[in-house]
C-alpha positions as CSV (number, residue, x, y, z in Angstrom):
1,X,110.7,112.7,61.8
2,X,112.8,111.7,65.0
3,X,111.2,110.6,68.4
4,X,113.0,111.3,71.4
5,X,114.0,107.5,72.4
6,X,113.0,108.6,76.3
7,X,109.3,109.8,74.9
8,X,108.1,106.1,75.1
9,X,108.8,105.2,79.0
10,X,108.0,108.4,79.7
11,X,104.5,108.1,78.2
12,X,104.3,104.4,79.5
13,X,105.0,105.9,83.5
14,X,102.4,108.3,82.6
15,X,99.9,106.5,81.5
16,X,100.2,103.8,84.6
17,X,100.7,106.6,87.2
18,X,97.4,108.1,85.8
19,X,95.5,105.4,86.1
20,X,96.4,104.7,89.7
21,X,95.5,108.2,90.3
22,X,91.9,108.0,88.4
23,X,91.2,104.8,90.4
24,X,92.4,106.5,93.8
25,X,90.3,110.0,92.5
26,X,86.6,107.7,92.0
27,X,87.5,104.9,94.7
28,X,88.4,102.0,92.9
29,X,91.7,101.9,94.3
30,X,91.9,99.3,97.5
31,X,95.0,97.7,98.7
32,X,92.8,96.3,101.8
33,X,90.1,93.9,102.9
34,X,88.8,96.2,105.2
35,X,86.4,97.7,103.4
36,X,85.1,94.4,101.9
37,X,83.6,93.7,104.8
38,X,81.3,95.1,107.3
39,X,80.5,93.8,111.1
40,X,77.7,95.3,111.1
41,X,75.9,93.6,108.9
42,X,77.4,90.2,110.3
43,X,80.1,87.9,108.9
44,X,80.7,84.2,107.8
45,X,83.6,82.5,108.9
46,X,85.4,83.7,105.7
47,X,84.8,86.8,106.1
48,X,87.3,87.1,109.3
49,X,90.7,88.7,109.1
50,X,93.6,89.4,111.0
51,X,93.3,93.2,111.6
52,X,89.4,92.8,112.8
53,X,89.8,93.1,116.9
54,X,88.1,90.5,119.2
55,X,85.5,93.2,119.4
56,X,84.9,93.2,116.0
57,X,84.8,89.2,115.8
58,X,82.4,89.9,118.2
59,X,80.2,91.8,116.9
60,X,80.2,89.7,113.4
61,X,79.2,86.6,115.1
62,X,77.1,88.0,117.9
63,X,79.1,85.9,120.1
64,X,79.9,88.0,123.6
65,X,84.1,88.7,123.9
66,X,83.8,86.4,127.0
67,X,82.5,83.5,125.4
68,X,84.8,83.9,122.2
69,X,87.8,84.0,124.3
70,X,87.1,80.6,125.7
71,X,86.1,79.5,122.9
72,X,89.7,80.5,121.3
73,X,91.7,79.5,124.4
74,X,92.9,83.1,124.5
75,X,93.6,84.3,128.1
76,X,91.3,86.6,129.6
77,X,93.0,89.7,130.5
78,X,93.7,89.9,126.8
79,X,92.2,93.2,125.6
80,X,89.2,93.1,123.2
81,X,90.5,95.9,121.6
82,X,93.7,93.6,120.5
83,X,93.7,93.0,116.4
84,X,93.6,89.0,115.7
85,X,96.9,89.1,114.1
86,X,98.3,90.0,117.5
87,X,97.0,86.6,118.6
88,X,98.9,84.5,116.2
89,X,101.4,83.0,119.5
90,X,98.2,81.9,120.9
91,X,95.8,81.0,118.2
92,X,96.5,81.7,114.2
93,X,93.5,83.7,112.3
94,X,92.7,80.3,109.9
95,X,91.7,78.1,113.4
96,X,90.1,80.8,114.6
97,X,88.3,80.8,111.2
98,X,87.4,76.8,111.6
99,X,87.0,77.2,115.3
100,X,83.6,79.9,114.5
101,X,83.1,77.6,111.2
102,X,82.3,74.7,113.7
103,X,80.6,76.9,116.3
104,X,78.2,78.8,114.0
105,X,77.6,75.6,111.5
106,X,79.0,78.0,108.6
């Protein structure tokens, strides 16, 4: 009996490509943090990351925008819609992560 020598890569792609699709399909499948973690239910100084917005930092640490943008030495007509990783010629996301650390006593 003879094999096709292409049956093996073949099967190989199909197998991976099924997988990914079976993880996508029952919601294993996450190429982002953003899930991981909620503002709702409040964060550590771990927990923030560059795509959360000022509003979101916020909200985490129940610290107002005001007082979190002196406490960053972020200007004030920045937006608190603006993503943290938008800040990083100002302030980069791991101070801002000691900067709450030392402010919240995480």
């Amino acid at each position: 009996m003879r094999i096709h020598k292409l049956l093996l890569p073949v099967l190989v792609i199909a197998l991976l490509l099924g997988t990914i699709a079976f993880a996508r399909a029952t919601g294993y499948w996450q190429t982002t943090g953003r899930r991981a973690v909620s503002v709702q239910q409040g964060i550590s100084s771990t927990d923030i990351k560059g795509w959360m917005t000022l509003r979101d930092l916020s909200q985490g640490t129940e610290i107002p925008v005001e007082e979190l943008l002196v406490l960053l030495g972020i200007p004030a007509d920045v937006a608190e819609t603006t993503p943290l990783k938008d800040l990083e010629h100002v302030i980069s996301v791991g101070q801002v992560r000691a900067i709450i650390a030392d402010y919240t006593g995480d």
